[in-house]
Biopython code that builds the backbone (N, CA, C, O; Angstrom):
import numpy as np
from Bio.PDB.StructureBuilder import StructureBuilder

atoms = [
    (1, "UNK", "N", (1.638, -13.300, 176.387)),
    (1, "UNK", "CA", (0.448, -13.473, 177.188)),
    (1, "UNK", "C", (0.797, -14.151, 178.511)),
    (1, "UNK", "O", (0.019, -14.265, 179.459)),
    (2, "UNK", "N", (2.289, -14.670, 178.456)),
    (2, "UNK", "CA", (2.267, -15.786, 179.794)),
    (2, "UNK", "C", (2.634, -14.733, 180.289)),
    (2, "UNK", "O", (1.576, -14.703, 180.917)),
    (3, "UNK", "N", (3.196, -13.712, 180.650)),
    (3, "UNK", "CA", (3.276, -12.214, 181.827)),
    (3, "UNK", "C", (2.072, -11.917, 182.490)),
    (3, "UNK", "O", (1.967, -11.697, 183.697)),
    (4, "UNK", "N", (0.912, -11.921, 181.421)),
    (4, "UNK", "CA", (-0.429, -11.244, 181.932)),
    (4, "UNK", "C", (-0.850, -12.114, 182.930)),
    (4, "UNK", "O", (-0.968, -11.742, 184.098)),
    (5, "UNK", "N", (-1.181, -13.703, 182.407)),
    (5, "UNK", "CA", (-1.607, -14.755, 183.017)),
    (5, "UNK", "C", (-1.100, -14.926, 184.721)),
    (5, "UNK", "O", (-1.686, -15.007, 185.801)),
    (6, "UNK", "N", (0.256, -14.927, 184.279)),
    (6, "UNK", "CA", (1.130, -14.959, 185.797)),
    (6, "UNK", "C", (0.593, -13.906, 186.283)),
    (6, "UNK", "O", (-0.159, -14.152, 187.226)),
    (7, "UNK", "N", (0.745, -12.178, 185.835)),
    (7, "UNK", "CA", (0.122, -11.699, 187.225)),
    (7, "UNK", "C", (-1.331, -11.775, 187.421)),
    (7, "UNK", "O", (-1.712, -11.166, 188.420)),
    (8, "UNK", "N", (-2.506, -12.530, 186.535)),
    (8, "UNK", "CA", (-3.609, -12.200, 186.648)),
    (8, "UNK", "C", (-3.674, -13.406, 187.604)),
    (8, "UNK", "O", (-4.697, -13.398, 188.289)),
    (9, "UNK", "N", (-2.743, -14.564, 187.850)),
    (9, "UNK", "CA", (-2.436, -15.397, 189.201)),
    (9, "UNK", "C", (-2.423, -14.959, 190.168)),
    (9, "UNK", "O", (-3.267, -15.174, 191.037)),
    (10, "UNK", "N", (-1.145, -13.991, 190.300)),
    (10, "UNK", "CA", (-0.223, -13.780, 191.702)),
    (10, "UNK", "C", (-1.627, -12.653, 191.841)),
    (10, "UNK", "O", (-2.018, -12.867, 192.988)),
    (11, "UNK", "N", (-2.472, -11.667, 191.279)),
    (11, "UNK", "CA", (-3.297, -10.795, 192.065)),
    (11, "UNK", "C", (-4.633, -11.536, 192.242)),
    (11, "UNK", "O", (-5.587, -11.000, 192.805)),
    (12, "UNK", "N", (-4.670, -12.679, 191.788)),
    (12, "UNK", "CA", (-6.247, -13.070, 192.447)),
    (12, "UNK", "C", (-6.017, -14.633, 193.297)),
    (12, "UNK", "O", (-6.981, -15.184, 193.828)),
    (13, "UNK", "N", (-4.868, -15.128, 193.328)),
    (13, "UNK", "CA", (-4.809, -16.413, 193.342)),
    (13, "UNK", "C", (-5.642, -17.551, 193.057)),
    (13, "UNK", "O", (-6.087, -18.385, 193.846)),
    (14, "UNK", "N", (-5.780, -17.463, 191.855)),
    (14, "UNK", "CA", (-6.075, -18.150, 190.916)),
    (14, "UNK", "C", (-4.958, -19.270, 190.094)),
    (14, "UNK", "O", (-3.862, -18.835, 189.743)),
    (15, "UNK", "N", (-5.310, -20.625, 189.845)),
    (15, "UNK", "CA", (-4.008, -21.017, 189.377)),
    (15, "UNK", "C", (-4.025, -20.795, 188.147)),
    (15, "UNK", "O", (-4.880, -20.407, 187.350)),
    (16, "UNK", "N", (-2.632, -21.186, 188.072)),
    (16, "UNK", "CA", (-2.352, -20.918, 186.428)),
    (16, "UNK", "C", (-3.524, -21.201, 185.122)),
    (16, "UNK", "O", (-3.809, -20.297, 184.337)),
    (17, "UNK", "N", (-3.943, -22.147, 185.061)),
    (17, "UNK", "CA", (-4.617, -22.775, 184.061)),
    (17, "UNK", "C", (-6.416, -22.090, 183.758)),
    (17, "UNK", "O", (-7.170, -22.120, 182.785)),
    (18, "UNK", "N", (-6.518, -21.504, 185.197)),
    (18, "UNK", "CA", (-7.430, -21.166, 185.467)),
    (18, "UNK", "C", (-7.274, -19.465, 185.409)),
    (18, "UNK", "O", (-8.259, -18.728, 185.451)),
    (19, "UNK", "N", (-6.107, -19.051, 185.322)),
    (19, "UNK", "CA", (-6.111, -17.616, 185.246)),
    (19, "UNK", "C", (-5.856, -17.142, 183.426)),
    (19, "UNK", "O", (-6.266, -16.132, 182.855)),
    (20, "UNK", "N", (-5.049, -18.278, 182.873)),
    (20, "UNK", "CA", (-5.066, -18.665, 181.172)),
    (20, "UNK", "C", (-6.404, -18.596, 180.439)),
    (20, "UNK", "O", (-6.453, -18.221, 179.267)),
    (21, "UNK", "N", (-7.536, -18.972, 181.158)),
    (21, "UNK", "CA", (-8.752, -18.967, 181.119)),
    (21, "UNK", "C", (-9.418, -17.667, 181.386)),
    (21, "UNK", "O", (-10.421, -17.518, 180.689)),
    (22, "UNK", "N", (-9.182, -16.777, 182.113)),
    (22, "UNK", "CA", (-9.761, -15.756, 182.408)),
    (22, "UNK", "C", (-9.342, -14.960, 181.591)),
    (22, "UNK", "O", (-10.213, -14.153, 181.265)),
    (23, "UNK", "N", (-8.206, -14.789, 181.011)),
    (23, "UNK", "CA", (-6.909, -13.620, 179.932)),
    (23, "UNK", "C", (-7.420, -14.232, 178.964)),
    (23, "UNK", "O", (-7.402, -13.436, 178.026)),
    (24, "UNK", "N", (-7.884, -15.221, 178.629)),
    (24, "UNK", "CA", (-8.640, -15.460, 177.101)),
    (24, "UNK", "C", (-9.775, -15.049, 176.953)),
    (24, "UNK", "O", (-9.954, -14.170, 176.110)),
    (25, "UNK", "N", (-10.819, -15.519, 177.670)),
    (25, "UNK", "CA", (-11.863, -14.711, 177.626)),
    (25, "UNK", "C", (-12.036, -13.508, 177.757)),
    (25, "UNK", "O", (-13.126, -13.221, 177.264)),
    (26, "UNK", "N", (-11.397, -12.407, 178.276)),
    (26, "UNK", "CA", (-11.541, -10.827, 178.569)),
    (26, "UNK", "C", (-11.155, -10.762, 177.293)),
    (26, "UNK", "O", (-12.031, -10.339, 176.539)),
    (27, "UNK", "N", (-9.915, -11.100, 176.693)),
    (27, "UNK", "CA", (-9.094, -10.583, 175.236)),
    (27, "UNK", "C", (-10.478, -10.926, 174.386)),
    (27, "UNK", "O", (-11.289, -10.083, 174.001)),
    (28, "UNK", "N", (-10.534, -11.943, 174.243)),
    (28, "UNK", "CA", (-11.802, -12.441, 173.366)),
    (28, "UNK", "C", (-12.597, -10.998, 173.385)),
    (28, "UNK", "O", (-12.537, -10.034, 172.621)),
    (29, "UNK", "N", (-13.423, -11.268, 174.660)),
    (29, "UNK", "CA", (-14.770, -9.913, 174.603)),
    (29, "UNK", "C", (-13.827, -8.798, 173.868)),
    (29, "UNK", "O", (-14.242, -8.335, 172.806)),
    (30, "UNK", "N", (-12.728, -8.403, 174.327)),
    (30, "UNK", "CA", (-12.314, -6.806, 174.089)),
    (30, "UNK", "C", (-12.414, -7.271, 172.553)),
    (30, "UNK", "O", (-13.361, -6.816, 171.912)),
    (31, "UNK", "N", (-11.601, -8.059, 171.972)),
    (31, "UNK", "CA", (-11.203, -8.180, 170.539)),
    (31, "UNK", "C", (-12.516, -8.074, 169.335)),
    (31, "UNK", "O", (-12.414, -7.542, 168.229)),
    (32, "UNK", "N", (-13.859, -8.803, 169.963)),
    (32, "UNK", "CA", (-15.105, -8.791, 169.463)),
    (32, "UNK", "C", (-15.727, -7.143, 169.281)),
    (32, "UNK", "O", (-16.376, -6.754, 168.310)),
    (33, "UNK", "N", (-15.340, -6.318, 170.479)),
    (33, "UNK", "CA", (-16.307, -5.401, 170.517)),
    (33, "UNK", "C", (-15.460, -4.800, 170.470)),
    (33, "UNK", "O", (-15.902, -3.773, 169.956)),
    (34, "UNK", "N", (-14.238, -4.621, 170.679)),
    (34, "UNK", "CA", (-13.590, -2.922, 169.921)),
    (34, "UNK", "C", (-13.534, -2.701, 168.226)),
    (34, "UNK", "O", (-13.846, -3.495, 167.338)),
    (35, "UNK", "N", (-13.188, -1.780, 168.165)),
    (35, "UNK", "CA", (-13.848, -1.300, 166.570)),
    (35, "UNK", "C", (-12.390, -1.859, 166.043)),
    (35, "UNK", "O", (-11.649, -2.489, 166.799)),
    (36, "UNK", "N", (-12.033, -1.556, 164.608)),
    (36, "UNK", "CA", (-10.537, -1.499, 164.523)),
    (36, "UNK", "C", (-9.793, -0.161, 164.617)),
    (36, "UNK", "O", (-10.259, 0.934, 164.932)),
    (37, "UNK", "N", (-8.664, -0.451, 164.312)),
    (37, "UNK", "CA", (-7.423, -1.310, 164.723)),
    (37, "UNK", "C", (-7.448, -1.213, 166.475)),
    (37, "UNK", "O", (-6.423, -1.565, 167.058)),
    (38, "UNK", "N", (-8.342, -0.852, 167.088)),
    (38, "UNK", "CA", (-8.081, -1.566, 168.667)),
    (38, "UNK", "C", (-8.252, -3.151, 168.228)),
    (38, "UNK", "O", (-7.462, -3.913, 167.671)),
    (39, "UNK", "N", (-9.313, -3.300, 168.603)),
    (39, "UNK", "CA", (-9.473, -5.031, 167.995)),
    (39, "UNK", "C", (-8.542, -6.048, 168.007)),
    (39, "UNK", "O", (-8.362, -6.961, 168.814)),
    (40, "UNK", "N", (-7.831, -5.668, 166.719)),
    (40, "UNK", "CA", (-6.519, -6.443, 166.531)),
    (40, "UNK", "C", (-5.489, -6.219, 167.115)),
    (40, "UNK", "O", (-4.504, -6.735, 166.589)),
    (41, "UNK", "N", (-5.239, -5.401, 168.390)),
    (41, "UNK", "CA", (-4.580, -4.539, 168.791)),
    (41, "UNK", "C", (-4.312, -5.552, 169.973)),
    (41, "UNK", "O", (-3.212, -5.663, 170.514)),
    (42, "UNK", "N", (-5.484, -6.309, 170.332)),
    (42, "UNK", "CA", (-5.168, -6.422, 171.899)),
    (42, "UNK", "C", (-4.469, -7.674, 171.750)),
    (42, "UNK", "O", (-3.553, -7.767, 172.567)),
    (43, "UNK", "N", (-4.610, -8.847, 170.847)),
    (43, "UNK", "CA", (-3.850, -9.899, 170.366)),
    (43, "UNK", "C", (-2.478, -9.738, 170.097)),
    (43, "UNK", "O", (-1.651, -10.637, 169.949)),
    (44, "UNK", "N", (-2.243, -8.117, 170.029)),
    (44, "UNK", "CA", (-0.845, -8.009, 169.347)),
    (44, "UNK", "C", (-0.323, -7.708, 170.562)),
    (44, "UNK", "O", (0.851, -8.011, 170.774)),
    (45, "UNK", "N", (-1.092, -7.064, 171.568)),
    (45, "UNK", "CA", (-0.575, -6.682, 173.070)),
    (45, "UNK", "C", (-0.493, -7.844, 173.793)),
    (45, "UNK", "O", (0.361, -7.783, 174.678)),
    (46, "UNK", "N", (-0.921, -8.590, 173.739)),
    (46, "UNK", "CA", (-1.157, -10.213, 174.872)),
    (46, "UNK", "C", (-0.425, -10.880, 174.014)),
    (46, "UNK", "O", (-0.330, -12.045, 174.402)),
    (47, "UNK", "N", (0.382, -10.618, 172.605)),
    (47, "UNK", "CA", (1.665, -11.261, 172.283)),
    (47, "UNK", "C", (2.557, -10.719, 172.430)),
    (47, "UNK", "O", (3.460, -11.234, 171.770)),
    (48, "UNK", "N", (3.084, -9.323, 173.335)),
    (48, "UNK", "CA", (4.041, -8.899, 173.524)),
    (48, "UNK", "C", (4.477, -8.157, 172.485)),
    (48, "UNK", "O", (5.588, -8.284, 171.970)),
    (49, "UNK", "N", (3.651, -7.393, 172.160)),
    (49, "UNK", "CA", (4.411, -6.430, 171.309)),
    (49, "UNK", "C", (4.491, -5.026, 171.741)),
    (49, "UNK", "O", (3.626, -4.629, 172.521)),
    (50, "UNK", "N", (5.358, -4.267, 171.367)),
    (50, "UNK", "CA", (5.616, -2.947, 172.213)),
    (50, "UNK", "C", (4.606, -2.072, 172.287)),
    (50, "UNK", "O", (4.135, -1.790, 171.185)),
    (51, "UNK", "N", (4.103, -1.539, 173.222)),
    (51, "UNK", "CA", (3.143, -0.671, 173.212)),
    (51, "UNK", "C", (3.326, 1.179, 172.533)),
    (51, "UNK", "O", (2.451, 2.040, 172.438)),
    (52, "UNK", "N", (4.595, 1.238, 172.222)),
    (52, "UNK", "CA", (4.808, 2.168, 171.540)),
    (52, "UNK", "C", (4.793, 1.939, 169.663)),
    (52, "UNK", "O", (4.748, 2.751, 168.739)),
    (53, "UNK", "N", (4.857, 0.408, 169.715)),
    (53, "UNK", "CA", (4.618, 0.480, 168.440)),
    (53, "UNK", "C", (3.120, 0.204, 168.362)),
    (53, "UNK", "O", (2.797, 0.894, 167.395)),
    (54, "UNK", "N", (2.166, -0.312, 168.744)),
    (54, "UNK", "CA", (0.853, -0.704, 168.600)),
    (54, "UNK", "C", (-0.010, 1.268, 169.012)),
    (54, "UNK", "O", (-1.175, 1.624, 168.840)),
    (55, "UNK", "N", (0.891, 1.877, 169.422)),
    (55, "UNK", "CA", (0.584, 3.385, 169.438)),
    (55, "UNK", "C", (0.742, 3.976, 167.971)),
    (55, "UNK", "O", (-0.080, 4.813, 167.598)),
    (56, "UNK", "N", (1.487, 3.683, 167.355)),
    (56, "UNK", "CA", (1.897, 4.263, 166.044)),
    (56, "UNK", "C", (0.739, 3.688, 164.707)),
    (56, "UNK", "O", (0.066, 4.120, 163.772)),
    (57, "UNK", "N", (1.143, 2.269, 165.508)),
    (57, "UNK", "CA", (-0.187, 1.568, 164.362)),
    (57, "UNK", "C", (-1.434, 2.197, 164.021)),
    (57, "UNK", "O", (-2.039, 2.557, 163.011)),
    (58, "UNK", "N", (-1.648, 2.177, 165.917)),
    (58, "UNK", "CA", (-3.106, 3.199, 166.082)),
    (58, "UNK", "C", (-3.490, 4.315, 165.266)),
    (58, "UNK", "O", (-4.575, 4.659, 164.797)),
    (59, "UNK", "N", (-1.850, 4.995, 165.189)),
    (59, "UNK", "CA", (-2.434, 6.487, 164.632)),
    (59, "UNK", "C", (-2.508, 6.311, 163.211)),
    (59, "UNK", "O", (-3.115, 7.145, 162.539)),
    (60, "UNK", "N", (-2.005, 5.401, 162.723)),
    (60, "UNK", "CA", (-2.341, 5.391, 161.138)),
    (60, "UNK", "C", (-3.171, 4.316, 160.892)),
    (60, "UNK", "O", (-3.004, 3.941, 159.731)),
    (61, "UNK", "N", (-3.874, 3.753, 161.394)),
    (61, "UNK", "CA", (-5.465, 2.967, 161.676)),
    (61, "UNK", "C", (-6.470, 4.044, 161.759)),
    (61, "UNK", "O", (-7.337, 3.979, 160.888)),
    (62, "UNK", "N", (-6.555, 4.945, 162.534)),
    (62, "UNK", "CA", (-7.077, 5.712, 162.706)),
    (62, "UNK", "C", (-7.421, 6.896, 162.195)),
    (62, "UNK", "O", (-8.415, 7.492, 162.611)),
    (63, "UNK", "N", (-6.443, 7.499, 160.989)),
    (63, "UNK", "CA", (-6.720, 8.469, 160.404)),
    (63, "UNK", "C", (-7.909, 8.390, 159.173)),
    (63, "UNK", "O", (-8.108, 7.457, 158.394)),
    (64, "UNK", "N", (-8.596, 9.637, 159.268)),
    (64, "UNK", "CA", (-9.888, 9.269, 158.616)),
    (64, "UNK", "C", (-11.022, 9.028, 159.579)),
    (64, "UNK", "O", (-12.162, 9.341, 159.237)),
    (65, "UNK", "N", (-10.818, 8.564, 160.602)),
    (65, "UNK", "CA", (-12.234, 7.844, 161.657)),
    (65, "UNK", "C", (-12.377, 8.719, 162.712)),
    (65, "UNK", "O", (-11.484, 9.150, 163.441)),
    (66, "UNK", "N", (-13.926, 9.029, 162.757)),
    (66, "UNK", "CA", (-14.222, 9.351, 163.640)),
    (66, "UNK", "C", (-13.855, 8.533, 165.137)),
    (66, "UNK", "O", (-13.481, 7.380, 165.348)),
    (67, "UNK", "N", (-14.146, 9.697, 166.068)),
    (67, "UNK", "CA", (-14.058, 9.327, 167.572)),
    (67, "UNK", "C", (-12.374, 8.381, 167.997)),
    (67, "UNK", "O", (-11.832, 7.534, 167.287)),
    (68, "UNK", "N", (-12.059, 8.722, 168.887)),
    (68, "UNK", "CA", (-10.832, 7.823, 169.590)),
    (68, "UNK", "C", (-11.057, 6.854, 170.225)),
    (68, "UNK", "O", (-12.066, 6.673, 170.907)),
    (69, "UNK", "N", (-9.846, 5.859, 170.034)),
    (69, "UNK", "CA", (-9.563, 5.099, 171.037)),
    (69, "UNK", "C", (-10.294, 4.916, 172.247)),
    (69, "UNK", "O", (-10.939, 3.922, 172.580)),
    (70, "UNK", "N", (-10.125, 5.978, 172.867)),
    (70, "UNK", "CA", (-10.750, 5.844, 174.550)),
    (70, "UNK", "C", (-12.172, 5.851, 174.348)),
    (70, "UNK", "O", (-12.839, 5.127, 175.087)),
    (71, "UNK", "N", (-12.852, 6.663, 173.324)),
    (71, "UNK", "CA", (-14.332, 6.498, 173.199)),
    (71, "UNK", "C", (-14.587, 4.808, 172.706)),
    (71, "UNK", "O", (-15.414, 3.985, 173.099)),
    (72, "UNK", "N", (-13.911, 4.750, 172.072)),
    (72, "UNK", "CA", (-14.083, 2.656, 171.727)),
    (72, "UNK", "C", (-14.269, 2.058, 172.888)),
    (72, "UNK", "O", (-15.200, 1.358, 173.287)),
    (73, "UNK", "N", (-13.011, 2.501, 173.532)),
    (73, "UNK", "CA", (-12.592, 1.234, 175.205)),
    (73, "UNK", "C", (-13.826, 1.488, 176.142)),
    (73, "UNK", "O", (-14.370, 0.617, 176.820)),
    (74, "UNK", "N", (-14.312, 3.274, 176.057)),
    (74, "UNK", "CA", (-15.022, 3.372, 177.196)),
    (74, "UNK", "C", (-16.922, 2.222, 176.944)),
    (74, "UNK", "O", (-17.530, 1.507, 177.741)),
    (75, "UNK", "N", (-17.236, 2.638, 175.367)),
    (75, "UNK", "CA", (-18.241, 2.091, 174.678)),
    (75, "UNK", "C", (-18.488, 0.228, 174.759)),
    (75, "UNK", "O", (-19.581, -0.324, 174.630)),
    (76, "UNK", "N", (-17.228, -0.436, 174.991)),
    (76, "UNK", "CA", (-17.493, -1.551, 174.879)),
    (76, "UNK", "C", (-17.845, -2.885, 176.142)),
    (76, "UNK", "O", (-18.004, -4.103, 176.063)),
    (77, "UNK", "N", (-17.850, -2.148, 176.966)),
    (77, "UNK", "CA", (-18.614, -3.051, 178.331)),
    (77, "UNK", "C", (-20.176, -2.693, 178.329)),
    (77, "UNK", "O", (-20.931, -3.381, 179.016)),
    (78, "UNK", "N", (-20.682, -1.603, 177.552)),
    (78, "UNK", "CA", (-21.971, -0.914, 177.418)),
    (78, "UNK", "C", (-22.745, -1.677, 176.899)),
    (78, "UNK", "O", (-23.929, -1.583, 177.224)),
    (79, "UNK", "N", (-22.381, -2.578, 176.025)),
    (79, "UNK", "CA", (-23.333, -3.358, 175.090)),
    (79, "UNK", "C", (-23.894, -4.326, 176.023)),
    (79, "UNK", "O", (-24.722, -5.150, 175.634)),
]
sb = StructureBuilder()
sb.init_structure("model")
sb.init_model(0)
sb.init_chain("A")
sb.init_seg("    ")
for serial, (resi, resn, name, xyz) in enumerate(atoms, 1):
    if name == "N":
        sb.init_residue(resn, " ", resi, " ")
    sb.init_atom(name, np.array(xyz, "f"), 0.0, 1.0, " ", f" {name:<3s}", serial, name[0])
structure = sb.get_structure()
């Protein structure tokens, strides 16, 4: 998460402590309102985990469920 933080600094200049603050709260909202395995997904992404493996996860989270991914991400600022 300290990668995200730093650039969510260097693009708004925002300081550190205060940009730590902003990357928690967005993760928070996303983590609340995406369905699963996004959800748990984004904690595992803001801990650095490979995005090719949190792709794989996906697809076997996902089998069985209606609608994708992108219909989740697009659905959850809507509420």
């Amino acid at each position: 998460m300290d990668e995200l933080v730093q650039e969510v600094s260097r693009r708004t200049g925002l300081s550190q402590d205060q940009s730590r603050s902003a990357v928690e709260a967005v993760l928070g909202v996303l983590e609340e309102r995406l369905p699963e395995p996004a959800g748990s997904m984004v904690d595992q992404f803001a801990g650095g985990q490979a995005p090719q493996d949190m792709a794989q996860q996906a697809a076997q989270g996902a089998e069985g469920q209606s609608g994708s991914v992108m219909d989740a991400v697009k659905n959850v600022f809507k509420s």
